[in-house]
N, C-alpha and C positions, 0 to 999 in steps of 0.2 A: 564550466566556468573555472577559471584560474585564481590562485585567493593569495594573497599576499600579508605578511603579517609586519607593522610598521610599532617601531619603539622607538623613545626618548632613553638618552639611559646619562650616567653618570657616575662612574666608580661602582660598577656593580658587579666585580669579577666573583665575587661570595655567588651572588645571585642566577646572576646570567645562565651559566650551563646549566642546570634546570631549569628555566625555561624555556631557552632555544632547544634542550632533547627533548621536551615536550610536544614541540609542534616538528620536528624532522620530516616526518612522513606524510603531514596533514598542509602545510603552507606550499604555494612553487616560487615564491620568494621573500627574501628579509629585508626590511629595512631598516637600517638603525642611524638613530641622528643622535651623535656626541655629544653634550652639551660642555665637556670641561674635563674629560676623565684625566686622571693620574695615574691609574694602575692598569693591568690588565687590558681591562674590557674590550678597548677596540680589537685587541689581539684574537680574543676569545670567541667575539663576533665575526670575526671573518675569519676564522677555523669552522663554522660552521656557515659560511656561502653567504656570510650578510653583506649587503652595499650599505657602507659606513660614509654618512655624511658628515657636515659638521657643523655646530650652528652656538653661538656665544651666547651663553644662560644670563636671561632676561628678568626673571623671579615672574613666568608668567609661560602656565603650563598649554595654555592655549596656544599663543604665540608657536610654541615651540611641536607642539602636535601638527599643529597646521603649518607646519616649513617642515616636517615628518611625510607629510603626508604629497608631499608636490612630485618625491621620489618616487611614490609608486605606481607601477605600470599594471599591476592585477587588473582583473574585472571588482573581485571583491577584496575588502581589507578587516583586517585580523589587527585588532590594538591590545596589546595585552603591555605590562610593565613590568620589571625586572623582575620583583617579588611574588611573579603569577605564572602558575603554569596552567595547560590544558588537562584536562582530565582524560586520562587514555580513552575511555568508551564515549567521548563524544565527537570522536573524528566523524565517523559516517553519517550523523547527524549533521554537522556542519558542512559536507559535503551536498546531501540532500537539501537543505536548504539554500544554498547559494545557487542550487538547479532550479530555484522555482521560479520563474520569471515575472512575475507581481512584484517581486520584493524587494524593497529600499534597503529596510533594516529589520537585523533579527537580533533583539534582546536576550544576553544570556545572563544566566544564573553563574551567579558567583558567591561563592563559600571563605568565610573568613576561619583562617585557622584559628584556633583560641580563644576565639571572640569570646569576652564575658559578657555581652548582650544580644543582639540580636546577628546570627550569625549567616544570614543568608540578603542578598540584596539581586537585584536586576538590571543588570549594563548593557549601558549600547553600544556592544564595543564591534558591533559583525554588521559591515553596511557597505552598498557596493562605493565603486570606485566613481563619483559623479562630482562635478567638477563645484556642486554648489554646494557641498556636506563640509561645514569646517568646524572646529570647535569654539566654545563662547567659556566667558569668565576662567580666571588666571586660573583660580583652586581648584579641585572636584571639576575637571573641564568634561565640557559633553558636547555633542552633537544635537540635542533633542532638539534646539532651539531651529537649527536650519535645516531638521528633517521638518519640523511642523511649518517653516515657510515652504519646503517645496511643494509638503503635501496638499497644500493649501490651493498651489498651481496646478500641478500637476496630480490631479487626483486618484489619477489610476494606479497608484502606487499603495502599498500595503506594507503593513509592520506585522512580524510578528516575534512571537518567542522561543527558545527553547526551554522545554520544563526541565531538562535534565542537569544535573550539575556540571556546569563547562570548564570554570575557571576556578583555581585553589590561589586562595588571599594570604599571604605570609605575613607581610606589614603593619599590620594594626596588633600586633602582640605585642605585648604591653614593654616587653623587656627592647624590643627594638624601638617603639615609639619615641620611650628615653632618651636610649643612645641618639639617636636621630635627629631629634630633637623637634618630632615631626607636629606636636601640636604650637608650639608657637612661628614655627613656619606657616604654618596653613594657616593659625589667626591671621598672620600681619597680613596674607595674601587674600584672606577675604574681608578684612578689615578696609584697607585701602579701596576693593572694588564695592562695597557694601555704602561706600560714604560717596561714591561716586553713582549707586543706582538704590536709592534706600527702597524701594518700591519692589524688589527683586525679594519671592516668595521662597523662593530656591536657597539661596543666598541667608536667608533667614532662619533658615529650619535648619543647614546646616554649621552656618555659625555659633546659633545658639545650642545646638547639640555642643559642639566643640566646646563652649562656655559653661556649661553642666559636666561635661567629665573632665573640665581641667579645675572644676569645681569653684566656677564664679556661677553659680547658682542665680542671683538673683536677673544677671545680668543677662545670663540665658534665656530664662523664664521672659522677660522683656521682648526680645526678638522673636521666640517661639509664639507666644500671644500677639506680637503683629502680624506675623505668618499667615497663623489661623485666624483674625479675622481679617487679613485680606483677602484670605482665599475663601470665607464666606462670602464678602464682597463681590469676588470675582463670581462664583458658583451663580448669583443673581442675574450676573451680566455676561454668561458665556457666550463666546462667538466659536466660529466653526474654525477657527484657528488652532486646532487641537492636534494632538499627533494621537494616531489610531491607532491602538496595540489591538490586534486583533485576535482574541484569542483563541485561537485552535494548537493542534497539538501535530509539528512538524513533524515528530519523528515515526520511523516506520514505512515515510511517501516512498513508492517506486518512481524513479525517475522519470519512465514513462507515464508516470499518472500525475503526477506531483502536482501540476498545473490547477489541475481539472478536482483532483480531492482538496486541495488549496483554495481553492474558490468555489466549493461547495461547504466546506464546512467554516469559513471565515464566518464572524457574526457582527465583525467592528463595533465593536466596543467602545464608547467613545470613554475612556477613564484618564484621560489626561492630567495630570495634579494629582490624582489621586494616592499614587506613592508618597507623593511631597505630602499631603494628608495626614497619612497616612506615618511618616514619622514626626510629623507637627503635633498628634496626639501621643504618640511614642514616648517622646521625648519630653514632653512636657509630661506624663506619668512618673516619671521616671526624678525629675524635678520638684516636682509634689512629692514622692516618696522621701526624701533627700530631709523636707521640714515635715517629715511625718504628717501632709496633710491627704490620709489614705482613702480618705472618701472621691478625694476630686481624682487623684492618680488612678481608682478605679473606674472612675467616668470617663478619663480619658484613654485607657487601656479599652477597656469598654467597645467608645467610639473607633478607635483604632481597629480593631479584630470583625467589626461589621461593614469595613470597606472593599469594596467589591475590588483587590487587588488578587494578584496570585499567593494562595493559601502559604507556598513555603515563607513568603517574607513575613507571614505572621507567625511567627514562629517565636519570636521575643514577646510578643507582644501576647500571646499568650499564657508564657511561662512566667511571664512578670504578674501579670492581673491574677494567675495560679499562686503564687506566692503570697499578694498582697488578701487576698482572699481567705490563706493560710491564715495568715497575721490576727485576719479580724472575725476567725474561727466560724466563718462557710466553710465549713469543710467538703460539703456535697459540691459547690461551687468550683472552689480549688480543685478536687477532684476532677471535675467535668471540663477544667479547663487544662488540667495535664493531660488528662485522657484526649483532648483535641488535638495536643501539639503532637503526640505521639501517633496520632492517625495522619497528620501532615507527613510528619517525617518519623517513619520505626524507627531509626538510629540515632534518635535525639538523648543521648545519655541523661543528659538533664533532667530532660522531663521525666524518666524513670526514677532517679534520686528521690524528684520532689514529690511525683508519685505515691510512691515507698515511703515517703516522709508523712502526707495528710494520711495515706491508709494506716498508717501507727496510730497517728494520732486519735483516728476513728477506732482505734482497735482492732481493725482487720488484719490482722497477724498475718494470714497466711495471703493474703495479698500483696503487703507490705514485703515477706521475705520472694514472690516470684518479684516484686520490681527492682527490688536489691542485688536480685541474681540476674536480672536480664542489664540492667546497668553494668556489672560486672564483667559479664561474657561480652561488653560493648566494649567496655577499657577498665582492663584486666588491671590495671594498676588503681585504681580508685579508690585512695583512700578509705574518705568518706564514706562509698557506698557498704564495705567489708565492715567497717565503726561501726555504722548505724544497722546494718544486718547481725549481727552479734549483739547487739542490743534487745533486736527483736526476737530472735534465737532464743537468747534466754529467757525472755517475757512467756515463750511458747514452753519453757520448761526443760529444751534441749540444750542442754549445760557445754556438752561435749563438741557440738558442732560450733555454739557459741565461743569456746573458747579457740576454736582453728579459725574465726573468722576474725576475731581478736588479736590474732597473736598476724594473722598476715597485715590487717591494719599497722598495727606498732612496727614492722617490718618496711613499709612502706613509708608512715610517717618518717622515719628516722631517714630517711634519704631525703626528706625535703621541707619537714617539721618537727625535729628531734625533740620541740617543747612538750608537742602535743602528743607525741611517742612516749615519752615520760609519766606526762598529765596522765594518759591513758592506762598506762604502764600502773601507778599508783593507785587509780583509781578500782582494779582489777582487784589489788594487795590487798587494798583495805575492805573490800567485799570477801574476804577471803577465798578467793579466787587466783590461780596460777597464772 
């Protein structure tokens, strides 16, 4: 199978070359459609073998995916965005899977760089090349809506995922968002189709996310609580209209098996919404948090973390209900809920922190400084984790190591919080401490 990889782009001469060296070796063709660029970009794109269309920017991301998509000739297509690259180890996965002949679409995992919440999500960006796959709604555009009509015909077709990390997310770091200007973009874009389809559960969950981190709080909470009880509504009244994530575990299939273990171990799943759910209680914890109401933000972190979705997306949703837990001194609770996220994902720096942080609190000293050093050895630069390790150093009596772990903190503050470099600095002085 032949896989082709189609973008929308727009001034992204920054971006572009890492993405297209990303996939060099893994696509057998590019697509790219202009929407308007000034700089670069087209240049840059067809220095690396892309068919550069061209198509006048509509403020409507579907539209313009699906006039992306008319150019390509693959059997499979590859949608990724300027500020996304592939992750080198998951070429032969994605080869393996476009061999398997059941499959419509294969959902991949995607990682936000930076993310200050939940830093893992599940796109449908790998699906074959079929003439009825378009995308729906202007913002956050997806296909899922006309995979679930064709599946609905055409039943012998299968979804599945890969667990492995496919896709690395640059754009949602906060310093770009800014510049960008990318959250009142995407409100007006889903403001305007939101007034046009108010019954749209999608739509709701992610609006009103958007309306809690640009911090209209209330206004969020409103949309998020329609979300969620429409999608109770719905849950009473399911029809077989569902897109089937089936879950098994693609990677590893030998080509010549791939069929046959494919359809042995598929268990169709029927979790449809459930994602959407799934940040519908997210996100409204997170809301709650916001007016300190910790009781209901634990109920709905809670409900969040028991839905039968794939374990990495719970990964916030974890470390949030870990925290708020913190707050309301379950310490055993917080505990067991870092110790989860860190069995989701060992490289979750975070959840070692916050770790390190309830085991202080519990007085587990020597627990608290392996979570401070395993944080460390994750990202060597971590302020906090070095602060809060010399803290507990010394709690333990070890003056000397406490004071190297100290002095690398004030080291590292001063390159990015010279306040707190100071604050810290002083506060050493006045312990009579060096």
């Amino acid at each position: 199978m032949k896989l082709s990889l189609c973008m929308i782009v727009k001034n992204e001469e920054t971006n572009l070359p890492k993405c297209l060296q990303s996939v060099e070796d893994v696509v057998d063709e590019i697509v790219v459609l202009d929407t308007g660029s000034s700089d670069q970009t087209i240049q840059i794109a067809e220095q690396f073998g892309a068919k550069v269309h061209y198509f006048e920017w509509c403020n409507n991301f579907s539209t313009a995916r699906n006039e992306a998509l008319k150019y390509v000739t693959r059997d499979w297509i590859l949608v990724l965005d300027a500020d996304e690259s592939l992750t080198p180890e998951i070429a032969p996965y994605l080869q393996e899977a476009i061999n398997i002949q059941d499959y419509l679409l294969i959902n991949l995992v995607r990682q936000e760089i930076g993310a200050t919440q939940s830093p893992y999500s599940l796109v449908s960006r790998l699906f074959r090349n079929h003439a009825k796959i378009k995308f729906d709604r202007p913002y956050h555009a997806l296909v899922d809506d006309s995979i679930a009509a064709i599946s609905t015909k055409e039943t012998y077709w299968q979804i599945g995922y890969l667990p492995e990390v496919a896709i690395l997310h640059a754009g949602y770091q906060k310093a770009i968002i800014s510049q960008q200007h990318k959250y009142g973009k995407a409100a007006a874009a889903m403001e305007e189709f939101f007034a046009a389809n108010p019954d749209d559960v999608y739509v709701c969950s992610k609006l009103g996310a958007l309306y809690v981190e640009m911090g209209k709080i209330n206004e969020g909470m409103e949309l998020l609580n329609q979300g969620l009880s429409q999608m109770i509504g719905n849950q009473l009244n399911q029809s077989n209209n569902q897109v089937h994530k089936d879950k098994i575990r693609l990677r590893g299939f030998q080509n010549s098996q791939s069929r046959k273990v494919g359809n042995s171990l598929s268990q169709d799943i029927k979790e449809t919404n459930y994602d959407i759910l799934y940040e519908l209680h997210y996100h409204l914890g997170i809301a709650h948090t916001h007016f300190k109401n910790f009781n209901q933000a634990i109920s709905h972190y809670q409900a969040a973390v028991k839905l039968p979705i794939y374990p990495l997306l719970k990964l916030g949703g974890y470390n949030n209900l870990g925290n708020l837990l913190k707050v309301s001194a379950d310490f055993l609770g917080a505990k067991n809920a870092y110790e989860t996220a860190i069995k989701i994902d060992p490289s979750f720096v975070t959840g070692y922190y916050n770790l390190g942080m309830v085991c202080k609190a519990m007085g587990s000293l020597v627990e608290a400084i392996d979570c401070y050093d395993k944080a460390i050895q994750l990202n060597p630069d971590y302020a906090e984790a070095y602060q809060n390790l010399g803290v507990v150093l010394l709690k333990a009596g070890d003056v000397e190591t406490s004071l190297a772990a100290f002095e690398y903190a004030i080291a590292l503050h001063e390159k990015n919080n010279p306040q707190e470099a100071q604050r810290l600095r002083q506060g050493l002085q006045d312990m009579g401490l060096k």
